[in-house]
C-alpha positions as CSV (number, residue, x, y, z in Angstrom):
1,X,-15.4,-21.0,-2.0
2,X,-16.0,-17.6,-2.1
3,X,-15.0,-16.8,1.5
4,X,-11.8,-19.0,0.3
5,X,-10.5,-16.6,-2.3
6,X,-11.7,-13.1,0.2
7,X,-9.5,-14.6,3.0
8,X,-6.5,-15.1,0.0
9,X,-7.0,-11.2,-1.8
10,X,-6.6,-10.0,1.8
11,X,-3.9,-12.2,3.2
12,X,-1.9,-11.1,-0.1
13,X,-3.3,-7.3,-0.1
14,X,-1.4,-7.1,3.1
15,X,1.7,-9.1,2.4
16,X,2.4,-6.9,-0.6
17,X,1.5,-3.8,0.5
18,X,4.3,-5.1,3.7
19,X,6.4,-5.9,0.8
20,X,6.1,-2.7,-1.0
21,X,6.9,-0.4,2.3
22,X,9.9,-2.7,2.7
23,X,11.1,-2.3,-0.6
24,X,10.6,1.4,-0.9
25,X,12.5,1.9,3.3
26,X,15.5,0.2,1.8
27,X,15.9,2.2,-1.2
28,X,15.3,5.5,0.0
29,X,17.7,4.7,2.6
30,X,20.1,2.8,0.5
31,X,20.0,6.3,-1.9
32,X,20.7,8.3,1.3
33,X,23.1,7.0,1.8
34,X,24.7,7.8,-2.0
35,X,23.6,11.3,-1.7
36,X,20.3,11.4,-4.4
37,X,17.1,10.0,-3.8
38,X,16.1,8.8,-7.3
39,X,11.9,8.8,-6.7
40,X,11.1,7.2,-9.9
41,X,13.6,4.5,-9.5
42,X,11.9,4.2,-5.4
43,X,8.6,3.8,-7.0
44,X,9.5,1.2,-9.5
45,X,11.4,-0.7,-7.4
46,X,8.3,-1.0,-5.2
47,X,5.9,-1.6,-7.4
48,X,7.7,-4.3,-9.2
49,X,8.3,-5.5,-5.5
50,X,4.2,-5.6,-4.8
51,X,3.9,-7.4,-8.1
52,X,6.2,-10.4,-7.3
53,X,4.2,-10.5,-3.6
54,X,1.1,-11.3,-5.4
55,X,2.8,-13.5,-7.6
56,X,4.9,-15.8,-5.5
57,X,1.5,-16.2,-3.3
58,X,-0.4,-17.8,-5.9
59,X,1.7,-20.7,-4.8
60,X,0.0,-20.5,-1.1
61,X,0.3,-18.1,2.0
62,X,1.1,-20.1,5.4
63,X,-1.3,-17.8,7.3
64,X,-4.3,-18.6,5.2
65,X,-3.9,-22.8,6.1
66,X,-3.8,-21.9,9.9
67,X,-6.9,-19.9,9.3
68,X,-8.5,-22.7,7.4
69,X,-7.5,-25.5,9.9
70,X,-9.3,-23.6,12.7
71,X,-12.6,-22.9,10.2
């Protein structure tokens, strides 16, 4: 079980931490763009981006039931 929920806290480290480069590319090129690079607003947006990662994977990450299947 324990192995179970390692393999899950990584598998959904990296999808958020994905997530939360993603997020923070878009806006700071998105606010380029307008002329003003609002930082705060980057860092928010990313963080409530990492956030909703974690949470949406709760309901299950298609990469951990491949690894599991060839366990």
């Amino acid at each position: 079980m324990k192995t179970k929920v390692k393999n899950w806290m990584k598998a959904a480290g990296i999808r958020a931490v994905k997530t939360v480069a993603q997020t923070a590319v878009a806006t700071i090129g998105t606010a380029a763009v307008l002329g003003d690079v609002n930082w705060v607003m980057v860092a928010s947006a990313a963080a409530l981006s990492g956030v909703l990662s974690l949470l949406t994977s709760i309901a299950g990450l298609p990469e951990l039931s491949t690894v599991e299947k060839g366990e």
